[in-house]
C-alpha positions, 0 to 999 in steps of 0.5 A: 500500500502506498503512502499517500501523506508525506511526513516532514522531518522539518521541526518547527522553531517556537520561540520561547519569552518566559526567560529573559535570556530566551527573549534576548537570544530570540531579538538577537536572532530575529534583529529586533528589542525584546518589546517588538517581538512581544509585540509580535507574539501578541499580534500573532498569537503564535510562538512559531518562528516563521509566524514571527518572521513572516509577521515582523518582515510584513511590518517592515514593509509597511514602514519602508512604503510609508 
């Protein structure tokens, strides 16, 4: 029988900010302050690394067109 559903081995990041040093390390990371990735966890209301990124790159864009 063959296998109709591929399983990704792709794990997904999740960004921790119980922690100030998981807050600091994820801003280095990310290239913001720990209050704008706050800021996007609240936004988003997801913890997921590419949520964040997608999240923070859109809002970028809004501000390089404005």
């Amino acid at each position: 029988m063959e296998n109709l559903t591929q399983t990704s081995n792709i794990k997904e990041e999740i960004v921790l900010l119980s922690e100030e040093t998981d807050r600091n390390y994820w801003a280095n990371r990310l290239g913001v302050t720990s209050e704008v990735l706050k800021s996007a966890v609240r936004a988003t209301r997801c913890i997921t690394l590419n949520q964040i990124t997608a999240y923070l790159n859109q809002q970028k864009k809004k501000v390089s067109i404005s």
